[in-house]
N, C-alpha and C positions, 0 to 999 in steps of 0.2 A: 273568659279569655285571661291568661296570666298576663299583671304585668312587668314592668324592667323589676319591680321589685323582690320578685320569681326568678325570673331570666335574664335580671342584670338588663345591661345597658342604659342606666339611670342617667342622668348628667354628671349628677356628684358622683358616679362611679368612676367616670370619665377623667374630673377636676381630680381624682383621689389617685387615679393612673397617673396622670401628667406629673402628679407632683411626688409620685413613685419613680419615676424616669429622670426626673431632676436631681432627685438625691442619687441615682445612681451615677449619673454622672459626675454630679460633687465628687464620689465616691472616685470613681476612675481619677477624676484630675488629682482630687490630694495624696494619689498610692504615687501616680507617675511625674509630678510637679517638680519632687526633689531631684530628680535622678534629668528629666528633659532641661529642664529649667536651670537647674544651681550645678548640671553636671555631675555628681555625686555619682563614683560605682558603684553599680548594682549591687545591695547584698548577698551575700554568701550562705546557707545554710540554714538556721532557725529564722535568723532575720528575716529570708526572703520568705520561708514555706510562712512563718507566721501571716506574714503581709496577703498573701495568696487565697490563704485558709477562710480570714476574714471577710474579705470581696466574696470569692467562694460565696461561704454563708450568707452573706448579708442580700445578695444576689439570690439565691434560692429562697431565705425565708421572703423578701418581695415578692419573686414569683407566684413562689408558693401559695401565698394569702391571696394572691390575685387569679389564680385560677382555684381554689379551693373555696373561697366566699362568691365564686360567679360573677365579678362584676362588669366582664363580656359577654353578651349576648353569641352565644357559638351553642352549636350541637353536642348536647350532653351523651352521646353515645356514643363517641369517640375517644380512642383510645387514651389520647392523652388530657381528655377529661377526668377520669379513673381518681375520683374520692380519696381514694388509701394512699396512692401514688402521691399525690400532692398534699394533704391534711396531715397524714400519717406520717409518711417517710421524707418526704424533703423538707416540710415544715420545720418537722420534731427533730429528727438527728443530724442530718444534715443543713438544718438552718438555724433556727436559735438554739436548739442544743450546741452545735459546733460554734457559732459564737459567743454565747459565753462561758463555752470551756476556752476559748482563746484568750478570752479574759480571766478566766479564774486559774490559767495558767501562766498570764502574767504574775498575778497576785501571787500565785503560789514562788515562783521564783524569786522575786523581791523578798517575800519571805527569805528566804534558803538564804541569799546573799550577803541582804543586810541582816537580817535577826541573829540567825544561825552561822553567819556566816562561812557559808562553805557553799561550794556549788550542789543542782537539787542531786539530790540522791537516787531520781530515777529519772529517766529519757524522756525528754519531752512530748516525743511519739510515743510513745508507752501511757503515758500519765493523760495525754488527751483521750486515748482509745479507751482508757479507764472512766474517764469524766461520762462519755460518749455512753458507754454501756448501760447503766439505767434509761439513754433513752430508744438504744437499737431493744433493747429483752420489752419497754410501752410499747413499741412499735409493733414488736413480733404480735406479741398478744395480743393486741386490738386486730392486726390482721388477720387473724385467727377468729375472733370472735365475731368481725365484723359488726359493730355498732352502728355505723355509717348509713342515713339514709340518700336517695339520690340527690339531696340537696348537701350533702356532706355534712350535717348535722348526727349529734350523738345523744344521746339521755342525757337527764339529771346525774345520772348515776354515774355517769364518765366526766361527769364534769369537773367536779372536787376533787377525784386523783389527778388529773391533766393538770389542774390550775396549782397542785401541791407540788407536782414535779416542776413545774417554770418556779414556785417560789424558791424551791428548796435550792438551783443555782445563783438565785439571787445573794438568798442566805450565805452562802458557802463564797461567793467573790467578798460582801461584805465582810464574812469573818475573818479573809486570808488579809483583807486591803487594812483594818481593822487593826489587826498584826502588826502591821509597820507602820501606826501611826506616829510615833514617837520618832522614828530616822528623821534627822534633819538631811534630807538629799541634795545633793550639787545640783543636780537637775529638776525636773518639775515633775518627776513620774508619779507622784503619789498624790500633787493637789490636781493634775490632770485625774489618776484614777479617782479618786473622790467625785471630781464636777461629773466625770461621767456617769459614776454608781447616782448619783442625786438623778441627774436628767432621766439615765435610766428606768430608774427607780418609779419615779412619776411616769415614763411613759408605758412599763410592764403595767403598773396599778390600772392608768386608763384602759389599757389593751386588755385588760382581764374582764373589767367591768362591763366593756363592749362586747368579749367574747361571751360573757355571758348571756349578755342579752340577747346576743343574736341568734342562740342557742336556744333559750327557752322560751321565745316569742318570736316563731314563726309566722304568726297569723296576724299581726301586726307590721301591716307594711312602711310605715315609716320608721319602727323601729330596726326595722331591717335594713330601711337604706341608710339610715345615719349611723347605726353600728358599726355595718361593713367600713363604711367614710370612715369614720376616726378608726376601726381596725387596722387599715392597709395605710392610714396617715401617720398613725403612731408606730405602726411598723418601719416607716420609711426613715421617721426620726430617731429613734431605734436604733437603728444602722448605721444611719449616718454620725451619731453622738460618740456611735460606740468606737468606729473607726477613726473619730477626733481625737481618742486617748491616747497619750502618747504609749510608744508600743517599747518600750523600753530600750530605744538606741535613741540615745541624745543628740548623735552627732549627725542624725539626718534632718534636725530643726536647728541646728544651730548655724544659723545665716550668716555669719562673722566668718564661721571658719572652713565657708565655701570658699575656698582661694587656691586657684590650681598650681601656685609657688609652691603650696605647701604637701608633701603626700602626704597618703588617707593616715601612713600608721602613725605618724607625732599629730593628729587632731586631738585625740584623747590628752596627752599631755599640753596642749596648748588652753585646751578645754577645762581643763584641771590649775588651768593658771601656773603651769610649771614654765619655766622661761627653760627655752631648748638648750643654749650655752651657760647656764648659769649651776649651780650645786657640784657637783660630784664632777661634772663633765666640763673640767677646767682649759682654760688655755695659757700654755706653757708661754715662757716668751718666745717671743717672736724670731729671734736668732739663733734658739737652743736649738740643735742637729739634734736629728734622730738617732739614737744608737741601737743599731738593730740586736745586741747585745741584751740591752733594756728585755724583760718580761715582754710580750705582749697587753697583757692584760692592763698595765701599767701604761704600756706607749698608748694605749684605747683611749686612757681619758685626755689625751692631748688632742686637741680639738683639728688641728690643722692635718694630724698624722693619721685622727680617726675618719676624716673628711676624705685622704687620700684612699686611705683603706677601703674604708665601706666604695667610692667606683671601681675599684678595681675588682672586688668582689662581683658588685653588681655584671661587670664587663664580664665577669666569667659565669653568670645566674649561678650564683651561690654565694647573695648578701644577706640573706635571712639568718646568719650566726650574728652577723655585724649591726643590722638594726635589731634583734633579741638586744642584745648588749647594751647598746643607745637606750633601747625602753624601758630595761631592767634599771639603769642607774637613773632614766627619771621617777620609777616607782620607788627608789631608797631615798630619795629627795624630796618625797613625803613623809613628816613626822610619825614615828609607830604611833600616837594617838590618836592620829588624825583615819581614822578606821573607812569613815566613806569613803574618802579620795583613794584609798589603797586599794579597796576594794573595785571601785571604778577599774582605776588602771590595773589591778592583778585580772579582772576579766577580760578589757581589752586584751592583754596580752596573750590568756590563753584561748582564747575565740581568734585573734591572727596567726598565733605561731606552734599553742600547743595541740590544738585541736586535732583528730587525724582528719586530712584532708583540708584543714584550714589553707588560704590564699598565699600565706609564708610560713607554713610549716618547714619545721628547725628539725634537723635531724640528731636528735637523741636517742638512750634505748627504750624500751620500755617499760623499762622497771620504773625509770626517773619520770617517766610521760605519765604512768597509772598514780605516781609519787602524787603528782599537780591537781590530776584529775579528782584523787580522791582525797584531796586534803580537807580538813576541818576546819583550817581558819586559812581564807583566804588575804586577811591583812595579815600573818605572819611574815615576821621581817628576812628571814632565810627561806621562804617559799620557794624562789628558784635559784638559789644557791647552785646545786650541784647539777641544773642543767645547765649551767651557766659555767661551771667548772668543765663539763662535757663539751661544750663550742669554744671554748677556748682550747681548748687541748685539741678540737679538732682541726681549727684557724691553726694552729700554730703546726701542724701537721701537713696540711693541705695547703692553703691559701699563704700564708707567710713566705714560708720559699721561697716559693712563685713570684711573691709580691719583691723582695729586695733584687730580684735581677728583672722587674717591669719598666717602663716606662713614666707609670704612674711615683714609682720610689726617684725614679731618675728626675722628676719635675718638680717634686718635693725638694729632694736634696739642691737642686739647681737654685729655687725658690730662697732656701733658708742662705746658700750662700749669698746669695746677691744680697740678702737683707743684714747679713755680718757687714760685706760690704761698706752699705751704705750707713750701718752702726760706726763704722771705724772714720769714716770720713767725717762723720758729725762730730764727731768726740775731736779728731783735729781739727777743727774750728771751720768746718763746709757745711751750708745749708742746702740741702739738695728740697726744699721746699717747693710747693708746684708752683708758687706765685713768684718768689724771686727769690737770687740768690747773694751771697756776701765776696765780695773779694776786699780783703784785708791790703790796706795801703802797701804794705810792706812783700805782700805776695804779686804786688803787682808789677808788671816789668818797666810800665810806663809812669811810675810814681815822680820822674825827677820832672816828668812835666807837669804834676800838679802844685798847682797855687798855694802855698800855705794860708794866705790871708782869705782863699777862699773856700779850702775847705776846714780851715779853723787849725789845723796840727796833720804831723805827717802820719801818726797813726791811724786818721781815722778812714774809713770804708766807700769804697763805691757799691752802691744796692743797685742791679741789673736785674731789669724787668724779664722774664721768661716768657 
């Protein structure tokens, strides 16, 4: 009579589930925590497929191990028992193949960024289906040749290529992580990827040794059941480690600059310790009128005028020329040597505004968009010079106009006179302070009824409480 250590259903197979379901759930809370919890929008594009990809994988390879090593007592002749189906194809490329191309395509882009600085040189989808390829062309073959006996066991002889192909992604995330070790980064993407390649690291070597064994000592049934155990344990850790690495967006760990005052697109500048009114993006005095005269470009960095600007923009959904602008003069208020910070911020900005399809995509042509797209140094200090040249000249076409016969120009203007105003009153000797104000013995009408002897001289003041 076979037993669980055959047909599964051991205890420890059990223990080795529960704490497979636990990490997936870890799993689930730390993708959705930031976004329910701290409110955070949703990511956009690589951000979110990245995030997806990961769970994805990490989820099939748990499964996979857990109906591939048998550690449920079910009927092996059903369909979704099928060996190849599970060992082969959701293991292999769809489960830790595709998670650590997700990782080795972190790595690779950190490369691009900081090293090389320039964005990668080929699509992120493209370059993962690349990773992916030596293990869809294993998969075919083995389906082909069929190795597999009905306990989902393979030869000696498949053993060493399989265990060469998991090494060789190891190799290849170390070599790219490896690469950048010398960037001092703002962020912690590199001492996260390292803790993870270590844990990693240590949990592939166990998981290999186990798969070996479980492989070539079938007839040994305690070797079978504690194999499988740390298999599908180390697999669980695996996943859940790998999903701990930060995934190369800072600003969805960064707990400070969860504040719904603030929107999502000055996080990065805030994040970067640029102070939002301070450098480039001056404030004028407080009584100088606007002259609609003035350049645009010019009137932008006055704070009070670029404040009026950018809602009215907004009001008419077309203020993505007006915060480019705000963002472009916090990236010049980084020193050109200061290479990571610029970098930082030159990719915020083109993942919000230059991207096609990006959340505030900026309407320029496309000559100047392929300009960004395919530049070589993304810390260059004229990088968006001439889209920047392009929004302006189309603010001042479109939107300007508009804006000196608005409402919003009208409140301004109203705004700055009343503060000449009360410039001019102060200067003639009125304190219009909120606590209290001056009347001057001599301005007062009822002066001949005050006391000399008790208020000291005729000159001196009554201070009236507000």
């Amino acid at each position: 009579m076979a037993t669980c250590a055959v047909e599964g259903g051991c205890p420890s197979d059990y223990v080795a589930i529960s704490i497979s379901i636990l990490s997936m759930i870890l799993l689930l809370a730390k993708a959705i925590k930031p976004y329910l919890v701290h409110n955070i929008p949703r990511p956009q594009g690589r951000s979110f497929w990245l995030i997806a990809l990961q769970l994805f994988a990490s989820f099939n390879l748990i499964l996979s191990t857990v109906m591939a090593l048998g550690l449920l007592r079910t009927n092996m002749m059903h369909w979704w028992n099928n060996c190849y189906l599970w060992s082969v194809w959701i293991e292999g490329p769809l489960g830790f193949g595709l998670l650590l191309g997700c990782r080795i395509l972190q790595a690779f882009q950190l490369y691009n960024l900081f090293v090389k600085r320039r964005l990668p040189p080929i699509r992120s989808f493209l370059f993962l289906t690349l990773i992916l390829f030596p293990w869809l062309a294993s998969a075919t073959f083995i389906h082909v040749e069929k190795p597999l006996d009905n306990r989902c066991h393979m030869g000696s002889l498949w053993i060493i290529p399989i265990m060469c192909l998991h090494a060789l992604y190891v190799v290849a995330m170390v070599g790219f992580t490896g690469a950048i070790r010398h960037i001092e980064f703002r962020f912690q993407e590199l001492k996260d990827l390292w803790r993870g390649i270590l844990f990693s690291t240590f949990c592939v070597g166990l998981w290999v040794v186990c798969y070996i064994l479980n492989m070539a000592y079938e007839d040994i049934e305690l070797i079978q059941i504690i194999s499988r155990f740390l298999l599908l344990v180390m697999t669980s850790l695996l996943a859940l480690s790998f999903f701990s690495i930060s995934i190369s967006q800072p600003l969805v760990t960064l707990t400070s600059l969860r504040e719904r005052e603030h929107p999502p697109s000055a996080m990065m500048g805030r994040a970067l310790g640029l102070l939002p009114d301070s450098g480039l993006l001056v404030e004028w005095d407080s009584i100088q009128l606007v002259n609609p005269i003035e350049p645009l470009d010019k009137l932008l960095l006055n704070k009070r005028f670029r404040q009026s600007f950018m809602e009215f923009a907004d009001s008419c959904l077309a203020g993505e020329s007006v915060h480019f602008f705000e963002e472009v003069q916090q990236l010049d208020k980084i020193p050109s040597a200061d290479h990571v910070r610029r970098i930082y911020m030159a990719r915020h900005i083109i993942d919000n505004y230059i991207t096609p399809g990006a959340t505030m995509e900026v309407n320029i042509s496309h000559r100047c968009r392929q300009e960004i797209l395919s530049t070589l140094d993304l810390a260059h200090p004229n990088l968006f010079k001439n889209s920047l040249n392009e929004l302006i000249h189309l603010m001042k076409t479109n939107l300007a106009n508009d804006y000196w016969s608005s409402t919003f120009y009208m409140k301004l203007k109203e705004e700055a006179r009343m503060r000449v105003v009360e410039r001019e009153l102060e200067h003639s000797g009125w304190n219009f302070s909120h606590r209290m104000s001056s009347i001057h013995c001599a301005d007062d009408p009822f002066h001949h009824e005050h006391s000399p002897g008790k208020f000291g001289s005729s000159s001196c003041h009554l201070e009236l409480m507000q």
